[in-house]
C-alpha positions as CSV (number, residue, x, y, z in Angstrom):
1,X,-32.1,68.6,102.9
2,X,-32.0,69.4,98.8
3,X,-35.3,70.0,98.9
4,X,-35.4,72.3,101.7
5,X,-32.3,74.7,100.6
6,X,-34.3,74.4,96.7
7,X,-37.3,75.6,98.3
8,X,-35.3,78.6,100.3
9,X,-33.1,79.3,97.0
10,X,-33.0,78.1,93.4
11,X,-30.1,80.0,92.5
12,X,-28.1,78.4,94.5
13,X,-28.1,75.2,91.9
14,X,-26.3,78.4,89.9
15,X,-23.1,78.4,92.1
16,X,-19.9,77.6,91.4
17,X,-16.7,76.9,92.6
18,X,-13.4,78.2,91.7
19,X,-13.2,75.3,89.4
20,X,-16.4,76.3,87.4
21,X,-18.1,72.9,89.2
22,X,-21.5,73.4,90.2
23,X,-24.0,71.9,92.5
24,X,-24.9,69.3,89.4
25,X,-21.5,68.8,88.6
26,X,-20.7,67.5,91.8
27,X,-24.2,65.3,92.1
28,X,-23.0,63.8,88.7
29,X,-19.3,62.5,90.1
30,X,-21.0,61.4,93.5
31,X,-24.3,59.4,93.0
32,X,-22.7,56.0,92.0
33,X,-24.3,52.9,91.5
34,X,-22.7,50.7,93.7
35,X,-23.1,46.8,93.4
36,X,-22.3,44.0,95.4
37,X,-19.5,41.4,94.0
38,X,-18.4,37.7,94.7
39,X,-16.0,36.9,98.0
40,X,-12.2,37.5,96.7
41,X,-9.5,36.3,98.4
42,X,-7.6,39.2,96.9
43,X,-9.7,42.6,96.5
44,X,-8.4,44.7,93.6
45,X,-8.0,48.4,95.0
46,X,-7.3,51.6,93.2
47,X,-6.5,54.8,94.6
48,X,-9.1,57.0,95.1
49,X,-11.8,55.1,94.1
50,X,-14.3,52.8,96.9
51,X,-14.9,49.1,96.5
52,X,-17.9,47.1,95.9
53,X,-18.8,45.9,99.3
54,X,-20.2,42.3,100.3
55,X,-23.4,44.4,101.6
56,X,-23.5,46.8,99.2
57,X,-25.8,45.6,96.8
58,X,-28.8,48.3,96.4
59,X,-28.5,50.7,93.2
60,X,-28.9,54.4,94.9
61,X,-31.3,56.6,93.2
62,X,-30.7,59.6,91.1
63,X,-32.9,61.6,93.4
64,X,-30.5,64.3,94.0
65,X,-29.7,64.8,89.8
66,X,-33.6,65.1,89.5
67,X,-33.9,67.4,91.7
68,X,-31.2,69.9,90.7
69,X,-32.6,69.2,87.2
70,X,-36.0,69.8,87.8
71,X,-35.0,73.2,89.6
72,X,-32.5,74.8,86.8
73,X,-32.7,72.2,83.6
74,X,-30.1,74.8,82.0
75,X,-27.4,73.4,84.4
76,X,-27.6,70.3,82.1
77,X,-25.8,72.3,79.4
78,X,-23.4,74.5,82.1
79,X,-19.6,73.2,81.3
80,X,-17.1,73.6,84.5
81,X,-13.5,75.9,83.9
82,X,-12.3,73.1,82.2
83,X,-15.0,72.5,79.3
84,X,-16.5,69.0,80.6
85,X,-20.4,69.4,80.5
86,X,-23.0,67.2,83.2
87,X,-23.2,64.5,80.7
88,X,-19.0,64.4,80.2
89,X,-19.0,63.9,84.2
90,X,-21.6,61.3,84.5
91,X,-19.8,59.2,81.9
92,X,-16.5,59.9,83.0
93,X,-17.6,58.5,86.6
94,X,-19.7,55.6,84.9
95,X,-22.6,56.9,86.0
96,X,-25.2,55.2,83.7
97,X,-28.7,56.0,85.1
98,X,-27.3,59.8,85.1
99,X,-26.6,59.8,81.2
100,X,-29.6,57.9,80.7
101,X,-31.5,60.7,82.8
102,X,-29.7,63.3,80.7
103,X,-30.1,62.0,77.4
104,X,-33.9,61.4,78.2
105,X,-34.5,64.9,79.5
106,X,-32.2,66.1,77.2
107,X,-31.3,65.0,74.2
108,X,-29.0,67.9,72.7
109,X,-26.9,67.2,75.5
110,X,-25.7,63.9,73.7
111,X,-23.9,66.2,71.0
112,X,-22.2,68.1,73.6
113,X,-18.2,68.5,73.0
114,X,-16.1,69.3,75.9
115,X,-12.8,71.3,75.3
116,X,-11.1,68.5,73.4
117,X,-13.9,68.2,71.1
118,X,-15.1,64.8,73.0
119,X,-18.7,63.4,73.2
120,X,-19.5,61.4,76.1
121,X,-18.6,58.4,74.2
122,X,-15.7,59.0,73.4
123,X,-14.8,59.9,76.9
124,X,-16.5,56.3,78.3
125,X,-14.4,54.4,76.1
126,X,-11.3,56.7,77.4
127,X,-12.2,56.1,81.0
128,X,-13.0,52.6,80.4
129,X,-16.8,52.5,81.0
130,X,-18.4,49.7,79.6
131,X,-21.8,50.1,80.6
132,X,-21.9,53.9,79.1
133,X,-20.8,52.7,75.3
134,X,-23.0,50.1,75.7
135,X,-25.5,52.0,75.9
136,X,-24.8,54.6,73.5
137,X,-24.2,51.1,70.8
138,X,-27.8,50.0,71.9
139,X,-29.4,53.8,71.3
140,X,-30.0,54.2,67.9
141,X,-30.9,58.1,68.5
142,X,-27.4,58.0,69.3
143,X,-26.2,56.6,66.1
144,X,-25.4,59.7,65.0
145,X,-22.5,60.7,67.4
146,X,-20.5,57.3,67.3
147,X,-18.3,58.4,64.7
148,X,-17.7,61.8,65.5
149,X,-14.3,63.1,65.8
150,X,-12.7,64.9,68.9
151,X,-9.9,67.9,67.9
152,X,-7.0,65.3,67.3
153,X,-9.5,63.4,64.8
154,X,-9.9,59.9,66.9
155,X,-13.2,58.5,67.4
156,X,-14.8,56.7,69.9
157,X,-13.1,53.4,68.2
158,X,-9.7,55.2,68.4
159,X,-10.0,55.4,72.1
160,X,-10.7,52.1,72.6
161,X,-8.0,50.8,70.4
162,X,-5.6,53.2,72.5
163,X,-6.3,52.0,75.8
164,X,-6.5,48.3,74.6
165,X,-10.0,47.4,76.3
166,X,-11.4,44.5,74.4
167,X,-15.0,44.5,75.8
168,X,-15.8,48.5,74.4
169,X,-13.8,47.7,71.3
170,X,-15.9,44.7,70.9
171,X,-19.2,46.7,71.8
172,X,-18.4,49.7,69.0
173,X,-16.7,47.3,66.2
174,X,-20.3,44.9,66.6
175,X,-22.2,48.4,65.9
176,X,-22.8,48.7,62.2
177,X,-23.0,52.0,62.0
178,X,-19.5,52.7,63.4
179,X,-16.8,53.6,60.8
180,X,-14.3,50.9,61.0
181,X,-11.3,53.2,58.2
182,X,-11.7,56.8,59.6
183,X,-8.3,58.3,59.9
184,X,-7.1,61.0,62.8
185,X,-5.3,63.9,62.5
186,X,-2.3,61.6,62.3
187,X,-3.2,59.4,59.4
188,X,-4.0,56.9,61.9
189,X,-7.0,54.2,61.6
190,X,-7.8,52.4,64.1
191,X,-6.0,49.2,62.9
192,X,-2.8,51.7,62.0
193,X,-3.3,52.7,65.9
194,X,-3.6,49.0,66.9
195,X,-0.5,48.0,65.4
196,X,1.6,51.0,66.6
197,X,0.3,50.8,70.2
198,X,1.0,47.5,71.3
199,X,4.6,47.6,72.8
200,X,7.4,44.8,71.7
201,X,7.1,41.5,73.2
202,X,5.2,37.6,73.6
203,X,1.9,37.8,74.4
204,X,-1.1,35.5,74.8
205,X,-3.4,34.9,71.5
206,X,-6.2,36.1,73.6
207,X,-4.7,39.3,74.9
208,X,-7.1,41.9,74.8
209,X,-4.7,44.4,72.4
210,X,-3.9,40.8,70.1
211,X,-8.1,40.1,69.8
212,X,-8.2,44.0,68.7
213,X,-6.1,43.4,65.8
214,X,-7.3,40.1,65.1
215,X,-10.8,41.3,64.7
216,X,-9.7,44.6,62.6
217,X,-7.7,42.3,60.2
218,X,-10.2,39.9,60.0
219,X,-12.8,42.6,59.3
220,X,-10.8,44.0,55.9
221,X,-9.9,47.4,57.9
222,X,-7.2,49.8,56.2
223,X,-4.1,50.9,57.7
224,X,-2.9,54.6,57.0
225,X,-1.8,55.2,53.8
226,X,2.0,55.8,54.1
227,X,5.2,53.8,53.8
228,X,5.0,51.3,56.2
229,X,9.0,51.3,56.2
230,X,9.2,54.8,58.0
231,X,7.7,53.4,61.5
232,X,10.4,50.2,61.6
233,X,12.9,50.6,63.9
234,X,15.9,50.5,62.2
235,X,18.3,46.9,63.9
236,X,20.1,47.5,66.9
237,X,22.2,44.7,68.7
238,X,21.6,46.2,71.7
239,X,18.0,46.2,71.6
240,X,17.4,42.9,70.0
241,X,19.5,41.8,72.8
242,X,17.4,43.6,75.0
243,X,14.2,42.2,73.9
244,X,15.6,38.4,73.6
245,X,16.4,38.6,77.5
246,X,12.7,39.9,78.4
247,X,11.4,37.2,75.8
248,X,13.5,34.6,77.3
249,X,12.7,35.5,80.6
250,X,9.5,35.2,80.4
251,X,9.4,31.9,78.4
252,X,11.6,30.6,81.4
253,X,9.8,31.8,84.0
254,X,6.3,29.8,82.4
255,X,7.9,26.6,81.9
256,X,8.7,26.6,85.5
257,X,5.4,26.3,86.6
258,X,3.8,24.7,83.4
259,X,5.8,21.9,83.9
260,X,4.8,20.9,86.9
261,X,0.8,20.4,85.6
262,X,2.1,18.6,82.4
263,X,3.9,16.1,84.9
264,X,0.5,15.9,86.8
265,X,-1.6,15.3,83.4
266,X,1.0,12.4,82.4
267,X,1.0,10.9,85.8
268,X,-2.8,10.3,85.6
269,X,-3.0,9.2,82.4
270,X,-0.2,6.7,83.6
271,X,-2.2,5.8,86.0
272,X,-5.9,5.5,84.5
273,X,-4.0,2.4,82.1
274,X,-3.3,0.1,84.7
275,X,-6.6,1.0,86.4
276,X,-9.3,0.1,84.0
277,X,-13.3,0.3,84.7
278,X,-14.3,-2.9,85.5
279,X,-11.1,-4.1,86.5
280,X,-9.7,-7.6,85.6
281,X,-10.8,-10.5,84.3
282,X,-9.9,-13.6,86.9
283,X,-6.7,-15.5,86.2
284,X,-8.1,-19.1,85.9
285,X,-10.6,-17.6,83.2
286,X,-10.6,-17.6,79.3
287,X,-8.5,-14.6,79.1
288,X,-7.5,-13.8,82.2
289,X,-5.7,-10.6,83.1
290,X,-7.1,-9.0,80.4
291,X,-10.1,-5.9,80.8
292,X,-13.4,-7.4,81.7
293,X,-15.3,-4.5,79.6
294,X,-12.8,-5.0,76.6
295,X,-15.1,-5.8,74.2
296,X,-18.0,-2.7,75.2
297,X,-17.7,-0.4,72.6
298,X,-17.1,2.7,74.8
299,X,-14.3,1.1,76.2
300,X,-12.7,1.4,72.9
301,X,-13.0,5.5,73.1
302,X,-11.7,5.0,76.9
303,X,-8.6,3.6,75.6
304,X,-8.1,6.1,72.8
305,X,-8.8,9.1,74.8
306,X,-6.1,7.9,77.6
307,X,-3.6,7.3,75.0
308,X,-3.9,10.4,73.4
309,X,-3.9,11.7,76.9
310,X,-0.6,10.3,77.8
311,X,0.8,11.1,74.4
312,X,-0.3,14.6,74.2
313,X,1.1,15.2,77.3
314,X,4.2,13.6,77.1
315,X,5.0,15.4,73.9
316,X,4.0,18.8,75.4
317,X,6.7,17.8,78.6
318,X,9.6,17.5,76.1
319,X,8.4,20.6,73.8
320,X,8.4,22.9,77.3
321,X,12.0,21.5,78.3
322,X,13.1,22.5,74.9
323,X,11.1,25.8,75.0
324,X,13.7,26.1,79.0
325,X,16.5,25.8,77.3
326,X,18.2,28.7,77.1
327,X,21.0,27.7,74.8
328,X,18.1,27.5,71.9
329,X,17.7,30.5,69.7
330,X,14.5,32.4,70.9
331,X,12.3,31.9,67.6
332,X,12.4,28.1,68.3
333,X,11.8,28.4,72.0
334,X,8.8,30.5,71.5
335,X,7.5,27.6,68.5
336,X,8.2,25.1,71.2
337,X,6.1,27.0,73.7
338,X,3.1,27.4,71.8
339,X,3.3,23.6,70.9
340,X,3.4,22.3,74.7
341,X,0.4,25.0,75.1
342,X,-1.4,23.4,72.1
343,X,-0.3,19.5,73.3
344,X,-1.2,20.3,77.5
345,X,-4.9,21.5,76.2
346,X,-5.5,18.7,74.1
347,X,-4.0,16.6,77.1
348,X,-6.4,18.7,79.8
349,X,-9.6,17.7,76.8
350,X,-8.6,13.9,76.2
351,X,-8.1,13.2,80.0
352,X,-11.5,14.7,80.8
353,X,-13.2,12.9,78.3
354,X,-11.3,9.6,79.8
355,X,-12.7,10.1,83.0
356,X,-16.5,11.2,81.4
357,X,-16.5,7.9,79.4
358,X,-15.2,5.8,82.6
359,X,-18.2,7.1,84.8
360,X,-21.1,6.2,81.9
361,X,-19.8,2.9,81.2
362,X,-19.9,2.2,85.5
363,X,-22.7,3.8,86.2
364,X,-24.9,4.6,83.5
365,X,-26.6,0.7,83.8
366,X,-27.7,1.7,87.1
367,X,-27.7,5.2,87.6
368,X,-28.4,7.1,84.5
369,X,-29.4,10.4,85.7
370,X,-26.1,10.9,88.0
371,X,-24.3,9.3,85.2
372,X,-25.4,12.2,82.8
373,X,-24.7,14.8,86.0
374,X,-21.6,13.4,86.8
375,X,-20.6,13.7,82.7
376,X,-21.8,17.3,82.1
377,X,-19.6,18.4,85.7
378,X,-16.7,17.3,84.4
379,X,-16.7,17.9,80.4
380,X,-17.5,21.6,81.7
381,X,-13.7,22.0,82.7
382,X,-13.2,23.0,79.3
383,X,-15.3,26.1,79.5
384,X,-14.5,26.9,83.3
385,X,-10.7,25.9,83.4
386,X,-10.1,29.4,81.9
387,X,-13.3,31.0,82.0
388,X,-12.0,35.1,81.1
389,X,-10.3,33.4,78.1
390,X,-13.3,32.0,77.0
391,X,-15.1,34.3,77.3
392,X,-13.1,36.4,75.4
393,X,-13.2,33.9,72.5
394,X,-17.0,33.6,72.3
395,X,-17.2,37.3,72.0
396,X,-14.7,37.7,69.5
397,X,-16.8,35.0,67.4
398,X,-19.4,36.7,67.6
399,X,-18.5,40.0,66.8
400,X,-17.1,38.3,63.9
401,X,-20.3,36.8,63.0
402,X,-22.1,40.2,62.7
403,X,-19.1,42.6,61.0
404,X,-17.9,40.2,58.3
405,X,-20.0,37.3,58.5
406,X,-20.3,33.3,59.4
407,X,-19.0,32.4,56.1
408,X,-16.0,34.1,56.1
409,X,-15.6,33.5,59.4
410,X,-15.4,29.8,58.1
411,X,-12.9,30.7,55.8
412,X,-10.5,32.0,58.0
413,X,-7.7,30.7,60.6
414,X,-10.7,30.8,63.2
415,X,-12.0,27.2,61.7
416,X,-8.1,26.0,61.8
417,X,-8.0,26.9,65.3
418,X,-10.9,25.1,66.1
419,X,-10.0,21.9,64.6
420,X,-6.2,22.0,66.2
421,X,-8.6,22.2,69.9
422,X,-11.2,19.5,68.5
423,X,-9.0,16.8,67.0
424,X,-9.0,14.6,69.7
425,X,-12.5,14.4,69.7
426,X,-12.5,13.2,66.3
427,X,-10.1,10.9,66.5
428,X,-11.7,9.1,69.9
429,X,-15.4,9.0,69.1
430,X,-14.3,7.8,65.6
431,X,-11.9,5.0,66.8
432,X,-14.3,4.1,68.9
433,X,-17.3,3.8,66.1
434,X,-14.6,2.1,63.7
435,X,-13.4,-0.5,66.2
436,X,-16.7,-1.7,67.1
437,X,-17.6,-2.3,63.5
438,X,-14.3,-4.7,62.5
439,X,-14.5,-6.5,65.6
């Protein structure tokens, strides 16, 4: 049909609406590329905008856009009444294949500003369009418009920062050539904007607005150059008071339900001492009642890693019902709270391994291969138990690794961190090393 009403009239891809929009316009803000997506239980919906169906999973071509392209290419540079130009509409509807086409066909149209003095970066990383900065951090022919400035003097970084989405932070802040200290019209860096942005309250260490600042501070980023006493709030009782009730609120309401796992985790640990691999060696033997696989030297690690099981746990029970008592000062209940988290994930790591070290000394002498499966299913709870959280930690390493480097990487809290989630490790593959040498 296109085709037919080009070949009758080309001036028609000249028309407007009363909004400025034209034929292009509209073909930009339309063709989507629409993707298929895992069975949800619960389908996220916004207003206005169409899910990803089940059935859905054939990327539409960008016929129409080539067409109206190919007919008038000085459409490509036509803004609507409100200054947004083709390229600021594709990338506000996270329409990749249409910048791509745009940028290909046209690459002035990359340095296009729309009435705020935006590139289409900078209005991706507003609209939260991953794919489009990508992109644009991938191009090096569009290296040059990555740090240019829209009319309140934020960047494409600014943006980011000001929305709080990790992933096109993480994708500019791993680009070299993005300017980490450029201040706005306010005096504000991006690290300045990260700091003043995120609202009062207890968050998780991997909260995308928390890895933002992480990464920024970690990268030697500069703040604005003013007092930093002018933007305190000056102390009022009533909103500390305030803030403690949301605070304690929220610590009460996790300990509710974090309880009830740290309960489990002790249970089994419980449980896995008084039911051994191997079971029992018979009464009316030398030793009897005692572990027939006692002296195997994996055994040893079994042991540790149950104990430290049970006594991680345990420990992270009574640091939560502290953390739920309300009659504690708040500082203490939130130090109490990130201890039971700490204890319960070193519980989660030392009861897995229990169970991994179980099934090899069973089954490995006769079944090595679904030994070795068996192993790998179950150590992988620690990268699937929480797999948005790790994924957000392996990103943030490695955006570390290219901005400031793997040895100061090393240097830093990062390598603490890892230890406080590794010890347990340590201290059951080393017991059980040590314990079969001074047997």
């Amino acid at each position: 049909m296109t085709e037919l009403l080009l070949e009758w009239n080309k001036q028609l891809t000249k028309e407007q609406d009363e909004h400025g929009n034209m034929p292009l316009h509209f073909a930009l803000s339309l063709e989507g590329e629409a993707h298929g997506m895992l069975p949800l239980c619960a389908v996220p919906v916004k207003k206005g905008k169409a899910i990803a169906t089940l059935l859905n999973i054939t990327k539409p071509t960008l016929e129409l856009t080539r067409q109206l392209l190919e007919a008038d290419a000085y459409s490509a540079f036509q803004p609507d009444r409100k200054g947004s130009f083709p390229i600021h509409i594709a990338a506000s509807a996270g329409r990749l294949l249409a910048v791509i086409v745009l940028v290909t066909k046209f690459p002035d149209c990359a340095g296009l500003h729309d009435s705020d003095g935006r590139t289409f970066v900078h209005v991706a990383a507003k609209k939260k369009r991953y794919s489009i900065v990508a992109y644009a951090c991938q191009t090096p022919a569009l290296s040059t418009i990555l740090n240019k400035q829209d009319n309140e003097g934020n960047t494409a970084l600014h943006l980011a920062v000001e929305v709080g989405d990790w992933w096109i932070f993480a994708c500019l802040f791993a680009n070299k050539q993005v300017d980490l200290n450029l201040p706005n019209n306010n005096k504000q860096t991006p690290l300045e904007l990260a700091v003043n942005t995120i609202p009062t309250g207890l968050y998780c260490l991997l909260n995308s607005r928390i890895l933002i600042q992480e990464t920024l501070i970690a990268a030697n980023a500069t703040r604005g150059v003013f007092r930093r006493d002018a933007n305190m709030q000056e102390y009022s009782p009533q909103s500390d008071a305030e803030n403690g009730e949301k605070g304690s609120a929220i610590v009460s309401n996790s300990t509710q339900f974090l309880s009830v796992g740290f309960v489990l985790i002790t249970t089994m640990a419980f449980g896995a001492t008084f039911a051994l691999p191997g079971w029992y060696i018979a009464d009316d033997h030398t030793h009897g009642g005692t572990p027939t696989l006692a002296r195997v030297k994996q055994f040893q690690g079994f042991m540790m890693a149950n104990t430290l099981a049970f006594f991680c746990s345990s420990l992270a029970v009574l640091s939560l019902v502290f953390a739920g008592t309300p009659t504690v000062e708040l500082p203490m209940r939130y130090m109490h709270y990130n201890i039971s988290i700490w204890l319960s994930l070193n519980a989660v790591g030392s009861l897995a391994i229990t169970f991994a070290i179980a099934v090899y000394i069973l089954i490995t002498p006769v079944a090595a291969k679904t030994s070795l499966a068996v192993i790998v299913v179950i150590l992988s709870i620690g990268i699937l138990h929480s797999p948005s959280v790790n994924e957000n930690f392996t990103v943030l390493l490695l955006v570390l690794c290219i901005r400031p480097g793997i040895l100061p990487l090393l240097r830093s809290s990062i390598s603490k961190v890892m230890f406080l989630m590794c010890w347990p490790l340590i201290v059951i593959f080393g017991w059980q090393e040590l314990s079969s040498w001074y047997r």
